[in-house]
C-alpha positions in Angstrom: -9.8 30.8 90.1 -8.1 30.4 93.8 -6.3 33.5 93.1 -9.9 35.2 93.0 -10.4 34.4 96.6 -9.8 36.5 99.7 -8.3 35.2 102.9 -10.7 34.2 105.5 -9.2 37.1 107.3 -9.4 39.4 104.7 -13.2 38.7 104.0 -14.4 39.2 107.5 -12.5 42.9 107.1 -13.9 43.8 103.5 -17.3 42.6 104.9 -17.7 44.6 108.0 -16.5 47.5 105.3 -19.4 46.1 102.9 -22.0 46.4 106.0 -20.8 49.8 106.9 -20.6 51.5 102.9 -24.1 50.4 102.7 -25.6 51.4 106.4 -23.6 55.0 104.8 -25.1 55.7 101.5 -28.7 54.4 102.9 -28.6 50.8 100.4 -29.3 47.8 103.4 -28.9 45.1 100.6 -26.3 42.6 101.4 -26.8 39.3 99.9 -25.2 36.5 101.1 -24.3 33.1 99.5 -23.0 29.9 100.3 -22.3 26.6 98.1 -20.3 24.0 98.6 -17.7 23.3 96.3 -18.0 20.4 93.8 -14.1 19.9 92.6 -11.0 22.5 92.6 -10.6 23.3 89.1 -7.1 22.8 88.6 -7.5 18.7 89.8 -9.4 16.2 88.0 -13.6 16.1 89.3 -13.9 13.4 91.8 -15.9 10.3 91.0 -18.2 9.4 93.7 -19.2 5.5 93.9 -22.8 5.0 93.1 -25.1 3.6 95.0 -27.9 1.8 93.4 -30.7 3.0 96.1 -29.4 6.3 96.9 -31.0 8.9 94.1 -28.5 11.4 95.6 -25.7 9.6 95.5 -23.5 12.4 94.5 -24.1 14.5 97.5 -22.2 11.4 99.5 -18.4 13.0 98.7 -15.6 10.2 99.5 -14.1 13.5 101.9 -15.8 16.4 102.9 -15.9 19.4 100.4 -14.8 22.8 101.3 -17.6 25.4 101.1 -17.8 28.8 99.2 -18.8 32.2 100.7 -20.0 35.1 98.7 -21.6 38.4 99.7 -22.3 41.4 97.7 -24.4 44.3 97.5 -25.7 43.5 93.8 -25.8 46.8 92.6 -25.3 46.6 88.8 -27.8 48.6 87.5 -26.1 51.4 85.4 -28.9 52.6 83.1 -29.3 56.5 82.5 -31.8 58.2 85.4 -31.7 55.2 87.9 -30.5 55.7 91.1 -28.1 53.1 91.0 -25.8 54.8 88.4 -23.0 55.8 90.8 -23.0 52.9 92.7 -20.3 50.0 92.1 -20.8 46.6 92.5 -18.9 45.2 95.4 -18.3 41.3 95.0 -16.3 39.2 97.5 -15.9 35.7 98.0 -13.6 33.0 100.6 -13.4 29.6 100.8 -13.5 27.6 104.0 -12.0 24.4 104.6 -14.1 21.8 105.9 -11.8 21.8 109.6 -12.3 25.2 109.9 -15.6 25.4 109.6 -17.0 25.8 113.2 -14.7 28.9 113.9 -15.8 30.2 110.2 -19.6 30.2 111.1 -18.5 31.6 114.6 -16.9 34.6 113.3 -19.4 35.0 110.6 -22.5 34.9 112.5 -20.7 38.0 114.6 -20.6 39.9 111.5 -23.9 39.6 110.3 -25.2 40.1 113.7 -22.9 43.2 113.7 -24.0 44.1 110.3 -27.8 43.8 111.3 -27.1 46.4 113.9 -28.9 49.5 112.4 -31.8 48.3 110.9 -35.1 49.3 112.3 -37.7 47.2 113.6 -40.1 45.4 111.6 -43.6 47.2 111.9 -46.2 44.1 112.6 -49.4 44.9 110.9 -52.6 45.2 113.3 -54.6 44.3 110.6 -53.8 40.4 110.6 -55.2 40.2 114.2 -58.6 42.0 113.1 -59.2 39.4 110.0 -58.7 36.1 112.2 -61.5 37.5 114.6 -63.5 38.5 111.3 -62.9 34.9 110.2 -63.8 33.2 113.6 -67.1 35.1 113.4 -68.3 33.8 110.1 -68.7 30.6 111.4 -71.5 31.1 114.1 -75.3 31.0 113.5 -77.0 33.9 115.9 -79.8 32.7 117.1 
């Protein structure tokens, strides 16, 4: 399964491609995942020591675990007459080691920020503002 995996490198490139493909054909869904990884697959699972208080005791590794990164752009919807017919599914994944963390979230924060360039504005509704003095109104006896 380690063979799956990009380079750290290699991600940061395909998703900055990812980001631009989908600002292009007028799709802004990116989704973006990250878990940390229980055991590599290839070596035995670890066995944490229980704790008799703790309910979470296996959240307590012995080391630190390294962490998995996916992002994709979920489109696997290939029905006859959808939109989404044309489209393929773009899945990638990387995972960090927990020493290089810090310099990970540094360079991935860049790219989302970089990725978030284009989108517009959210458009804050006027109406919110009009119920609250509705509500406050309610309230009060005229006299």
């Amino acid at each position: 399964m380690a063979g799956d995996h990009l380079s750290n490198d290699e991600f940061f490139a395909q998703l900055a491609n990812l980001f631009e493909h989908n600002r292009k054909k007028g799709h802004s869904s990116v989704y973006l995942v990250q878990k940390r990884l229980s055991f590599d697959s290839s070596a035995a699972p670890p066995t944490p020591t229980k704790v008799a208080d703790d309910p979470l005791w296996d959240t307590h590794p012995e080391n630190p675990l390294p962490i998995l990164i996916r992002a994709s752009n979920n489109k696997s919807d290939k029905r006859p007459g959808t939109d989404r017919e044309d489209i393929v599914k773009i899945k990638l994944s990387t995972v960090v080691q927990p020493d290089d963390l810090d310099a990970f979230y540094l360079r991935y924060a860049e790219a989302c920020r970089a990725g978030m360039s284009g989108l517009k504005k959210r458009d804050k509704k006027k109406g919110k503002k009009d119920k609250k003095k509705k509500k406050k109104g309610v309230g009060e006896i005229k006299g």
